[in-house]
N, CA, C and O of each residue as an XYZ file, in Angstrom:
204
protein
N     104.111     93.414     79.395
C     104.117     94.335     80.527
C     102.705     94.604     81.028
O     102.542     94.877     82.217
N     101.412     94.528     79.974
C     100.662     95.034     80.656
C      99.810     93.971     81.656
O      99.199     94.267     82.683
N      99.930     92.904     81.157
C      99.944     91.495     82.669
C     100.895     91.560     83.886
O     100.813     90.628     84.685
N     101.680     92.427     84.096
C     102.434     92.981     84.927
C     101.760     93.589     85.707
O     101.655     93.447     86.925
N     101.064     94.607     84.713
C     100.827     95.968     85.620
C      99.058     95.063     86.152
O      98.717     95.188     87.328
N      98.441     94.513     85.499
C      97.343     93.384     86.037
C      97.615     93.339     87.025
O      97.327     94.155     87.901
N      98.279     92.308     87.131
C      98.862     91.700     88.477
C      99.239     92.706     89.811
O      99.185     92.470     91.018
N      99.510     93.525     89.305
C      99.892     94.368     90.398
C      98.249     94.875     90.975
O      97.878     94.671     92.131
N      97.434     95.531     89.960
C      96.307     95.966     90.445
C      95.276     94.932     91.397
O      94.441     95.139     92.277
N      95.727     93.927     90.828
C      95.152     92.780     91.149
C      95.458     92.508     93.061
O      94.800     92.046     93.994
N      96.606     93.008     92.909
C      97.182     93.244     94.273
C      96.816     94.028     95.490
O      96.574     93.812     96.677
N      96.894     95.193     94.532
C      95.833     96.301     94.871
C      94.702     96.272     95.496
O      94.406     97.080     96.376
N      93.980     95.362     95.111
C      92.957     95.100     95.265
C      92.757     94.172     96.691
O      91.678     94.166     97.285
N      93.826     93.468     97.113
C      94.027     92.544     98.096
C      94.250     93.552     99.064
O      93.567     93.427    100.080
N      95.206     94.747     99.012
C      95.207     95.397    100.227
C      94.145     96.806    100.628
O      94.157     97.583    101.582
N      93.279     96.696     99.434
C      91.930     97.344     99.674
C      91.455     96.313    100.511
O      91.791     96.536    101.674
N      90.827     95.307    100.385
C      89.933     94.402    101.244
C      90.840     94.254    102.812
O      90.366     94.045    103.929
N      92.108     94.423    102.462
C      92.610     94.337    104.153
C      92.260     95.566    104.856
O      91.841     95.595    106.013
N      92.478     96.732    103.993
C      92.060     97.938    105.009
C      90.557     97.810    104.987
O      89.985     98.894    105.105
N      89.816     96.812    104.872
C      88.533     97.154    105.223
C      88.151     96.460    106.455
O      86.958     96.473    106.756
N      89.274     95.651    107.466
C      88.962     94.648    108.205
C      88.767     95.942    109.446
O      88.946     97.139    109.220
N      88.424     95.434    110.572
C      88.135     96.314    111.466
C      89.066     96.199    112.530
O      89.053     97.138    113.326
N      90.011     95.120    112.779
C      90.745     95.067    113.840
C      92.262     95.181    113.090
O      93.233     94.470    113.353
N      92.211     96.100    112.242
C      94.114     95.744    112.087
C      94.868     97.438    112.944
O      95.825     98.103    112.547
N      94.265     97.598    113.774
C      94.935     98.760    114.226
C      96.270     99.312    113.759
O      96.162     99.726    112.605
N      97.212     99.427    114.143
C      98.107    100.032    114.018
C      98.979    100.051    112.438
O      99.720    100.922    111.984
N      98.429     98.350    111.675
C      98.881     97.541    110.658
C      98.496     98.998    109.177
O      99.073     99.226    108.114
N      97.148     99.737    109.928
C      96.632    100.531    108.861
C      97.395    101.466    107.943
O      97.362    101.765    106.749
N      98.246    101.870    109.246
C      99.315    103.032    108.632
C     100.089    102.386    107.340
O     100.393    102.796    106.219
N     100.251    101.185    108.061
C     101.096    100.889    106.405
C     101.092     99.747    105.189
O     101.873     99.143    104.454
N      99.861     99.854    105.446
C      98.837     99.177    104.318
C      98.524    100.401    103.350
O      98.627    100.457    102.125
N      98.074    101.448    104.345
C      98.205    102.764    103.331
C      99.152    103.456    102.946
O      98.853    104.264    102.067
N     100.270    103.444    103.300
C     101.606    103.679    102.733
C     101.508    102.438    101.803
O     101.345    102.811    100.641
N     101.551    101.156    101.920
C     101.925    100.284    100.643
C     100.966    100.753     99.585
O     101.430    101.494     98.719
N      99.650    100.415     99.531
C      98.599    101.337     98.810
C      99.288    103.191     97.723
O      99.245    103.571     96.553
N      99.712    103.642     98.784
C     100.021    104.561     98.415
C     101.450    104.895     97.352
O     101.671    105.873     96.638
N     102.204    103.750     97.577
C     103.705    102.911     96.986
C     102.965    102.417     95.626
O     103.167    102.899     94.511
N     102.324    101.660     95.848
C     101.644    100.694     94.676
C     100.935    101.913     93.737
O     101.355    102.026     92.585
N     100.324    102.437     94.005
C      99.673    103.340     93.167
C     100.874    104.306     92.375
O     100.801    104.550     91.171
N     101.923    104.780     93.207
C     103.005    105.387     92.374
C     103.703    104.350     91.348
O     104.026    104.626     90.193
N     103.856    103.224     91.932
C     104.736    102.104     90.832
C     103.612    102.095     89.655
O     103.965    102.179     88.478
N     102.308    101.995     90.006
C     101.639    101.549     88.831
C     101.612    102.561     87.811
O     101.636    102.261     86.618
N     101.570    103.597     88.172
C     101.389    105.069     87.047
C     102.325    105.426     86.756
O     102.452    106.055     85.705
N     103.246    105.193     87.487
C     105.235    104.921     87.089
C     104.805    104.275     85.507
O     104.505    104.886     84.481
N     104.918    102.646     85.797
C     104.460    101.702     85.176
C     103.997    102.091     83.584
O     104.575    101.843     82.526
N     102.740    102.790     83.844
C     101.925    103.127     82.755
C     102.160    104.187     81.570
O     101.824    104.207     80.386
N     103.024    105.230     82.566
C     103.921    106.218     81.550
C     105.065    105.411     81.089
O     105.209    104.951     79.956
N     105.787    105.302     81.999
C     106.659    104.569     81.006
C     106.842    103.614     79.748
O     107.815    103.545     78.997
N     105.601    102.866     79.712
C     105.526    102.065     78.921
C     104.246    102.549     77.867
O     104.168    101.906     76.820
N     103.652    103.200     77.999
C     102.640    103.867     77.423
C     101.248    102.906     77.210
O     100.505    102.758     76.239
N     101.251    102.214     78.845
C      99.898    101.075     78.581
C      98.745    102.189     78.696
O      97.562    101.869     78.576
């Protein structure tokens, strides 16, 4: 599981570098909603399993 939860951060990390582009207008809102999704699954994730 905890190459799971890797992978996911790892992900994470992909839609940090997208919200850093300068032309995704409108796309932002929900890059930060996914961001904001991902961060609940991951700490979901981490209690549950006690990584």
């Amino acid at each position: 599981m905890i190459g799971k939860i890797s992978v996911l951060e790892r992900k994470r990390e992909s839609l940090l570098k997208l919200l850093e582009q300068p032309d995704l207008g409108t796309l932002r809102i929900d890059v930060n909603q996914a961001l904001e999704e991902l961060d609940d699954l991951i700490d979901e994730l981490k209690r549950t399993f006690a990584v």
